[in-house]
C-alpha positions as CSV (number, residue, x, y, z in Angstrom):
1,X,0.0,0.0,0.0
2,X,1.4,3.5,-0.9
3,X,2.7,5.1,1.7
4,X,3.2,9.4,2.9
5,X,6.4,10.2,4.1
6,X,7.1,13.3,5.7
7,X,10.6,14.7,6.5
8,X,11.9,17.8,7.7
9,X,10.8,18.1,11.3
10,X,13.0,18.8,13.9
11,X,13.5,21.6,16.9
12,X,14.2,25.6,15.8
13,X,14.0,28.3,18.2
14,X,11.5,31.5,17.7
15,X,11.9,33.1,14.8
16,X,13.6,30.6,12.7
17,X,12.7,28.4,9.7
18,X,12.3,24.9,8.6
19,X,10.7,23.2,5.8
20,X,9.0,20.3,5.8
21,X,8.6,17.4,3.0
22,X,6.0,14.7,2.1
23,X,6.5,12.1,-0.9
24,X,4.3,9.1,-1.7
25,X,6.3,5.4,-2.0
26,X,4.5,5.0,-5.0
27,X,2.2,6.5,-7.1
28,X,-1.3,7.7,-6.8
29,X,-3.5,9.0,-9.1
30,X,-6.3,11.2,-9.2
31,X,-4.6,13.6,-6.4
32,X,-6.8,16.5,-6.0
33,X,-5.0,18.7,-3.4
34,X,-2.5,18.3,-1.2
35,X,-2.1,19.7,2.4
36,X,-0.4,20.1,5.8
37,X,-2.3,19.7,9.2
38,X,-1.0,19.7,12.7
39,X,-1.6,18.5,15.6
40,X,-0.8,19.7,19.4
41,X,-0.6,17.7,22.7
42,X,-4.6,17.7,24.0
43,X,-5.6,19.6,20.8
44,X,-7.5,18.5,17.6
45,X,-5.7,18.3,15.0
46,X,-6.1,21.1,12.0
47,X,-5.7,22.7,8.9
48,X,-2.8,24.2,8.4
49,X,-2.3,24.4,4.4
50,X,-3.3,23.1,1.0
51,X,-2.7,23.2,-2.4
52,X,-5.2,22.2,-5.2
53,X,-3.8,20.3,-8.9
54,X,-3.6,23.9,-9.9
55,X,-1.1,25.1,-7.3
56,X,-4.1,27.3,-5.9
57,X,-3.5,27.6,-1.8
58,X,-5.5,27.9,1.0
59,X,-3.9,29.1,4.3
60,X,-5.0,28.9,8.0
61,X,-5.3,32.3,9.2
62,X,-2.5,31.3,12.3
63,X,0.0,30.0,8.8
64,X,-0.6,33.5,6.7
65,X,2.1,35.0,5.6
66,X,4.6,33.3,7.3
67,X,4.4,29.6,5.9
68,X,4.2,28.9,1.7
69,X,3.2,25.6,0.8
70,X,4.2,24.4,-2.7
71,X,4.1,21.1,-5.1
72,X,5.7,19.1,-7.5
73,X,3.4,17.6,-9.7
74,X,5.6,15.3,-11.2
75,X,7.5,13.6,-7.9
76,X,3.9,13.6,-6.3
77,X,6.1,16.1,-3.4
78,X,4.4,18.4,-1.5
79,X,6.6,20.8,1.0
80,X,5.7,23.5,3.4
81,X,8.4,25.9,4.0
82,X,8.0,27.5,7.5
83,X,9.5,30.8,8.7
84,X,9.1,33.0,11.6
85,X,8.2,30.1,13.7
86,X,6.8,30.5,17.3
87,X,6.4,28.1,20.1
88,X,2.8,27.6,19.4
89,X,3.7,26.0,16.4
90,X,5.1,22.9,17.9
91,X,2.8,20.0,16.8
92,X,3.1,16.6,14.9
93,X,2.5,18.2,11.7
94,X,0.7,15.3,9.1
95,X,0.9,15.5,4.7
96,X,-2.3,14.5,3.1
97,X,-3.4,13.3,0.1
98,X,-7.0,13.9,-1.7
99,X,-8.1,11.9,-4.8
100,X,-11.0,12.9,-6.7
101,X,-11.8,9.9,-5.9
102,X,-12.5,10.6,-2.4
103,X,-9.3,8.3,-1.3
104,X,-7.1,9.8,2.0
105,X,-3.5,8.9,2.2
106,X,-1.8,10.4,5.3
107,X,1.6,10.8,6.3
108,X,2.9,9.2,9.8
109,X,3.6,13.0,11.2
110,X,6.7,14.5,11.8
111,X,7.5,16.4,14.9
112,X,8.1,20.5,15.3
113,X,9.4,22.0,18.1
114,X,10.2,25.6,18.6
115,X,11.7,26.2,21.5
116,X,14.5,28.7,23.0
């Protein structure tokens, strides 16, 4: 079964950057967008970012303007490059897959910790 995985995670203090990766083991077909969530410790887990077939995104309001999210088509990548990160960003932060065929593949999380 094809699988997500995510790389890139790691700890950063305030105000720095990382940049997180996702690729599929194999292919799938159909994808219609592909996004980021996170998830904090005794919190649900959210939408962070996503990006349609057409490289159109879609931001959570707490991601704007400091986090881009971007796609290659042909590796079936997507990567979220984070800057200005604060300590409420540290979460498990999870790729997903949509299919227009209403198929989910998700990635097993990576961890991000911002921390002084």
């Amino acid at each position: 079964q094809v699988q997500l995985v995510e790389s890139g995670g790691g700890l950063v203090r305030p105000g720095g950057s990382l940049t997180l990766s996702c690729a599929a083991s194999g292919p799938i077909l159909f994808i219609a967008s592909m996004g980021w969530y996170r998830q904090a410790p005794g919190k649900q887990r959210e939408l962070v970012a996503s990006i349609t077939s057409r490289g159109n995104p879609t931001y959570a309001d707490s991601a704007k303007d400091r986090f881009t999210i971007s796609r290659d088509n042909t590796k079936n990548t997507v990567y979220l490059q984070m800057n200005t990160l604060k300590p409420e960003d540290t979460a498990v932060y999870y790729c997903n897959y949509h299919t227009y065929t209403a198929s989910d593949y998700w990635g097993q999380g990576t961890q991000v910790t911002v921390s002084s």
